[in-house]
N, C-alpha and C positions, 0 to 999 in steps of 0.2 A: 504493500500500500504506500502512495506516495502522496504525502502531503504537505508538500510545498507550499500550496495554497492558502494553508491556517498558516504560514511563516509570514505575513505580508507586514513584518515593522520593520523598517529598515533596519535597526541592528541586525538580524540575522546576517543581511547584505554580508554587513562592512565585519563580522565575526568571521562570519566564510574568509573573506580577503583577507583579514591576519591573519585566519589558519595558515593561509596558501603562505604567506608571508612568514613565516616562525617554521613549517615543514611539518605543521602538526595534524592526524584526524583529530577534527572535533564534532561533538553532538551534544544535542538538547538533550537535555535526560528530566526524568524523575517529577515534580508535581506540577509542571508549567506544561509536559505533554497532554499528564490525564487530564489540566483541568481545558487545557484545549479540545479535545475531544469528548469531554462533557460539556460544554459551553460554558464552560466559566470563567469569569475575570482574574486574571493573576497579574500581577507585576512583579513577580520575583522568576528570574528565567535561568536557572543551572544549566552550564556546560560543562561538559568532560572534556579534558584533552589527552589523548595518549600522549603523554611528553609535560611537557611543563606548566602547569593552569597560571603560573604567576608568570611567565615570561607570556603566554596568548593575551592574559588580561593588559598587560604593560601594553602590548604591541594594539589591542582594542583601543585603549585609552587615549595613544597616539594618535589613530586613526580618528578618534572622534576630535581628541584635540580641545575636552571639554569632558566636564564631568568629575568626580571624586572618588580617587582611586585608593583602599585599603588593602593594606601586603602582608599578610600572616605567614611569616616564610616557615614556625614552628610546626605549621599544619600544612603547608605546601599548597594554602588557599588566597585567593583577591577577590575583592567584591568592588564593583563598580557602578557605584551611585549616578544615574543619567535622565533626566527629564522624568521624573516620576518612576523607573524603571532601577529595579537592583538585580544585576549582574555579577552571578556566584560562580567563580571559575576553579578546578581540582584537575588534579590530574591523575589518569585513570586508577584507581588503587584496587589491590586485594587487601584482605583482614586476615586477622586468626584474635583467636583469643580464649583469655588467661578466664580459671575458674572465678573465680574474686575478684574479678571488675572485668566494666562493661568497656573500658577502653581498650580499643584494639590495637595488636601491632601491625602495624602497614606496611606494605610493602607498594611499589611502581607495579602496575598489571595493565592488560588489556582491559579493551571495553568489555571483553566477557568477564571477565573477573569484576570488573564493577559493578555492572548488573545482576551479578552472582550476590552482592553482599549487599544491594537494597532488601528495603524491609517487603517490600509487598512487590505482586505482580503489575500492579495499576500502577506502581513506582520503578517499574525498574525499565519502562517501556522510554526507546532513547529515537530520536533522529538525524538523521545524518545531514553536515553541512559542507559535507567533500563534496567536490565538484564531479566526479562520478557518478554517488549516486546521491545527489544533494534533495533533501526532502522525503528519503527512503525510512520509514518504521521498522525500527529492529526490536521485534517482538519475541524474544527467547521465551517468554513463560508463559504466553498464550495471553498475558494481559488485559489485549481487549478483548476478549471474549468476557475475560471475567467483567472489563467495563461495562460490558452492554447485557451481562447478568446479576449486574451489582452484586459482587461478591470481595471481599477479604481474603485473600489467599499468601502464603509466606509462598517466595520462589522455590526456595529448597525446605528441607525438612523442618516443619515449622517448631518441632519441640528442640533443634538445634540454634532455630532462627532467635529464640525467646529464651534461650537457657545464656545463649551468647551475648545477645543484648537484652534485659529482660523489660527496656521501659518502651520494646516493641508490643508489649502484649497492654499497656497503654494508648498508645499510637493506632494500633488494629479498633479500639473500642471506640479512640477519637473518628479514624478514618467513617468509619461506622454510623457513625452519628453524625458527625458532621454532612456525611452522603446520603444519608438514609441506606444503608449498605446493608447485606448479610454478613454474617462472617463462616466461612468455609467450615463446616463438623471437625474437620481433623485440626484446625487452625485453632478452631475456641477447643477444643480439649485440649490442646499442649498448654494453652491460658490456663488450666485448670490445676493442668501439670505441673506447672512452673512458678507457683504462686509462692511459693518461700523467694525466689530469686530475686524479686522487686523488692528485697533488701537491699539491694549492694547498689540500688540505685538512689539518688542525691533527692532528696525531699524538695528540691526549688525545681527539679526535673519532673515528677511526679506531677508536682501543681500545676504548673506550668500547663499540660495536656489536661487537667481535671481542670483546668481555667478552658481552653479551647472545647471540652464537650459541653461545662456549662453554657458555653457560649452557642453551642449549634442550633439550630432553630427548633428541633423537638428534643430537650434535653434530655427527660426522661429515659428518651430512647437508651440514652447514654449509660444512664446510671441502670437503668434496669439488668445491662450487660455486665457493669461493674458486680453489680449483687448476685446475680445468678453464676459468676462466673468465678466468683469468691474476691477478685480483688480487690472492693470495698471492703472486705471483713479489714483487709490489710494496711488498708489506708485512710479509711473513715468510719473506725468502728463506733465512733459516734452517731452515725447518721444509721447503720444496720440495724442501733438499737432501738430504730422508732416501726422496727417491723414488729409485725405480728398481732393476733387481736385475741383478749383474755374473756372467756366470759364466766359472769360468776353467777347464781341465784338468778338465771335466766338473763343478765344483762351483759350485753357487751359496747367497748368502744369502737371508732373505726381503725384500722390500718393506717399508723401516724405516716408509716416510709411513704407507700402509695397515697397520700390526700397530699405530702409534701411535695412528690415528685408531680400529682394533678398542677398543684401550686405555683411553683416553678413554671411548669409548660403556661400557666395561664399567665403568670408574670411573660415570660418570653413572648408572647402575644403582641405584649403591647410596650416591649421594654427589651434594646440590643444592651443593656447596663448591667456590669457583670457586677456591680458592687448591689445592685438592689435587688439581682438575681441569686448575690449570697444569702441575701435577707430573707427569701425565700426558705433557701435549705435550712435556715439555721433557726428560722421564726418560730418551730415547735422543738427546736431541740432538746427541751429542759421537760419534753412532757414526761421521757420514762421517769427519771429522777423525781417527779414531782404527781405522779398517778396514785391513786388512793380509790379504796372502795368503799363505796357506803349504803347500805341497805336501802336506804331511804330515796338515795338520787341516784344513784348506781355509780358509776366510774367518774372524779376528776380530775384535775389537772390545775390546781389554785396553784397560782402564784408563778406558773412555768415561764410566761413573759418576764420576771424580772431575770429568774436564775437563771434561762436562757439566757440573756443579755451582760451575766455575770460570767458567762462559760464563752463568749463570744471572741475575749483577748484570748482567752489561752486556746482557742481552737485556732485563730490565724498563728500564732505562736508557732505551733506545730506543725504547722501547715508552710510556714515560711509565709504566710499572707505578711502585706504592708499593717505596720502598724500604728499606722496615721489617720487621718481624718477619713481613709476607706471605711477603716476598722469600726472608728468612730460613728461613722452612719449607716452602719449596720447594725452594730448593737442599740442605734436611738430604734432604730425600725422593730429591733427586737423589744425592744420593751415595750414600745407603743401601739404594738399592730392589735391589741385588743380594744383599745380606746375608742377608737370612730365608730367601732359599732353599739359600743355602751351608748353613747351621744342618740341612738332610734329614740329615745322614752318621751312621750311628750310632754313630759313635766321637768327635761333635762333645765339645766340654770346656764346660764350664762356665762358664769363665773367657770363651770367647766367646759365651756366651748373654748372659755379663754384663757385657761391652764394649756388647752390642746396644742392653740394655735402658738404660743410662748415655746410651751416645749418642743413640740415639731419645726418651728421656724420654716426654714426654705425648702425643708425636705416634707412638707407636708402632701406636694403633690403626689410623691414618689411613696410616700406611707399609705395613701389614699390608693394609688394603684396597686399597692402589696393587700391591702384591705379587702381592696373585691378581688384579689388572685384569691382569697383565702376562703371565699365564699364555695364548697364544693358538694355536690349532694346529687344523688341519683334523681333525686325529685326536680325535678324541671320549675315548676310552678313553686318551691321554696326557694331555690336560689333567685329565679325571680323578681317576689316577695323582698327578697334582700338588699337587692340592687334597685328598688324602687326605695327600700330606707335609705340607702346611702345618699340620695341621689337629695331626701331630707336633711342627712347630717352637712353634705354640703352646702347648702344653701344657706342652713342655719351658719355654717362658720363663714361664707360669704360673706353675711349679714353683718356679723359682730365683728370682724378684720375689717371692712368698712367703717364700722362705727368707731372701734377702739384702737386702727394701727397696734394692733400686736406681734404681725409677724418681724422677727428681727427685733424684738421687744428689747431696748432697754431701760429701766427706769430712769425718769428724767431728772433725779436727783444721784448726782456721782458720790463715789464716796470721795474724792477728793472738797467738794461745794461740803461736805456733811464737816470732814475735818477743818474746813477752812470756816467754815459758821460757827464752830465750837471751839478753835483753838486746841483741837484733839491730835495727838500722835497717830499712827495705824496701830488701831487696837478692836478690840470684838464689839465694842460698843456702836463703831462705825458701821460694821456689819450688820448687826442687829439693829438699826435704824433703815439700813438702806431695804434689808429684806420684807419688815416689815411694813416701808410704800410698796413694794414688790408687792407684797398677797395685797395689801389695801386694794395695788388699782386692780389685779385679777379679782378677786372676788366684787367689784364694781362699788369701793365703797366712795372714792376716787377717780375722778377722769385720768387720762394718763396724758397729762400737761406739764408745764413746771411752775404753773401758779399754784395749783390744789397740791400738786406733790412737795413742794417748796411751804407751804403753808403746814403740811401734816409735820414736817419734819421739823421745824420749830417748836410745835405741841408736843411733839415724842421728847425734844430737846430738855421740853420745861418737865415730864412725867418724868427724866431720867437724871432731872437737877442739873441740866447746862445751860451755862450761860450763854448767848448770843452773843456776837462781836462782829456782826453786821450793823 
């Protein structure tokens, strides 16, 4: 098969002529083939050169005479930055490799030996940019068949393919999910095989790919493979522990894994945000740890939004997540995603619309969409029902962030104006003046101005024996 035709960016051109020019074969290989014969957009374009990748990309860079050329001469790679487009140059290798790491020792090989050590068949599919046979598909493992049967397949024997690198049997679940893909019988049992092995591999490697399945457009798909396939037990035995359902004295709850992983897919809906699609996984995390039975009401779960939100640093911890302001708005989501639907009652106050809007701040849109992901039920007409209250709680906090500018709330008494009217040090007394215009103007006893809030804080000054020195 010749497919010239899908080559039409002129880089390929001007890569062909430095081949010719440096004396090297070179070919497109690996995920800029499949995604081109899946129709899909890529800007990352890998060549192989039998011979040198760092001296073809040098001699590229010339040719363009433009562009941002990086030299990894330790790995015998260059990548070249060019009008939107990154260009990844190697030169052809074979592998072997050691029981106790996944790094291999390399040696100089043909292009069959290179296609030999890709992970998958739909990766290892290369074309030619010699002038012979320029635009020729070298399909050794039958690749596109497996493309066009959406399938997972390792080239060579897959329980050697996963024993040798084992954060392939990661990659196979990404590829998977991110493709909507199968994965070949003999390919997910070696996964099954080889599940001690994803030890010897780097927890920022790990994440890394469990970031790109969260991120696929049906992630569930993902994780479901994860779980059946046992590598969740190994990587996120926190999240296995929300499988399963108890029932006691004729009552049972639902299946926390499956409504999390509904969750998630509903968040993914309406949201490519991988930090609100953590929110998701992590929003019922604390229910095993906090499940209780009681004759009366049958199974709960009190209090699981805060200690989830407690459990939330030391999961990205582990995980090597950032632990910044990511982290940070994850765990607000985790605590709060019970709130907006307390707010249906219609005798709610005010004063708790305007706790909501204070705490959530600018992430209140993104907690509101975590909100109705959360809503899930076989009954069509309750979920509904649900989405018709929500549609009340917004309105209502519409209503009152008009009235009272609360989101981005800060009380309009500093504590510096509190020290400087009393002649005070920084001490708890500052504090405890400032907090309490705080709840004054949330609970609505106070507008939130700097007259009324400037007024109370003289009165608390005279309740607490200070003098004024304004």
């Amino acid at each position: 098969m010749n497919l010239a035709y899908k080559l039409q960016h002129p880089v390929f051109k001007k890569v062909a002529e430095a081949s010719q020019n440096v004396a090297v074969d070179t070919y497109v290989v690996g995920g800029y083939v499949r995604d081109i014969l899946l129709n899909r957009a890529s800007k990352d374009i890998d060549f192989v050169a039998v011979g040198s990748g760092i001296i073809l990309a040098t001699e590229v860079a010339k040719q363009f005479g433009q562009g941002q050329l990086s030299i990894f001469k330790n790995f015998g790679t260059a990548m070249l930055k060019l009008d939107g487009l990154t260009l990844e140059f190697v030169g052809a290798r074979k592998e072997s490799y050691r029981v106790n790491s996944r790094k291999p020792i390399v040696e100089d090989g043909t292009l069959e030996d290179d296609q030999n050590r890709r992970d998958f068949t739909i990766n290892a599919l290369a074309i030619s940019l010699n002038p012979a046979s320029y635009g020729e598909l070298i399909d050794p493992f039958d690749g596109l068949t497996h493309l066009k049967k959406k399938l997972i397949k390792t080239p060579l024997a897959p329980g050697i393919t996963f024993s040798d690198d084992p954060l392939r049997m990661m990659r196979a679940i990404r590829f998977a999910s991110q493709l909507n893909f199968d994965i070949e019988p003999n390919t997910f049992e070696a996964i099954t095989e080889n599940l001690d092995r994803i030890a010897i591999v780097s927890q920022e490697r790990i994440t890394d790919e469990l970031n790109k399945i969260i991120l696929s457009p049906k992630p569930s798909y993902g994780f479901k493979l994860l779980f059946i396939s046992g590598l969740l037990h190994k990587i996120f035995p926190e999240m296995v522990a929300l499988q399963g359902v108890e029932k006691r004295n004729g009552k049972s709850h639902k299946d926390n894994f499956y409504h999390t992983l509904q969750v998630l897919d509903n968040v993914a809906g309406v949201s490519s945000d991988l930090w609100l699609r953590w929110s998701a996984i992590l929003h019922d995390i604390a229910k095993p740890a906090t499940k209780r039975f009681n004759d009366k009401v049958g199974w709960t779960f009190h209090g699981h939004e805060d200690k989830g939100a407690r459990m939330v640093p030391g999961i990205f911890k582990k995980l090597k997540l950032p632990l910044n302001e990511k982290m940070q708005f994850v765990r607000k989501l985790v605590r709060l995603h019970l709130r907006p639907i307390a707010l249906v009652k219609e005798n709610i106050t005010d004063s708790a619309i305007r706790r909501l809007l204070f705490e959530a701040g600018n992430d209140l849109p993104e907690l509101m969409k975590l909100c109705k992901a959360d809503i899930t039920s076989k009954n069509d007409q309750k979920v509904k029902q649900y989405l018709n209250n929500f549609k009340k709680v917004e309105a209502k906090l519409a209503q009152v962030e008009e009235k009272d500018q609360l989101t981005n709330f800060q009380p309009p008494v500093s504590g510096e104006l509190i020290m400087q009217t009393f002649n005070l040090p920084p001490s708890r007394i500052v504090g405890t003046i400032k907090d309490e215009i705080k709840e004054a103007i949330l609970d609505g006893k106070i507008k939130n101005n700097i007259s009324e809030a400037t007024q109370m804080m003289l009165q608390l000054g005279a309740k607490y024996g200070l003098t004024s020195h304004t």
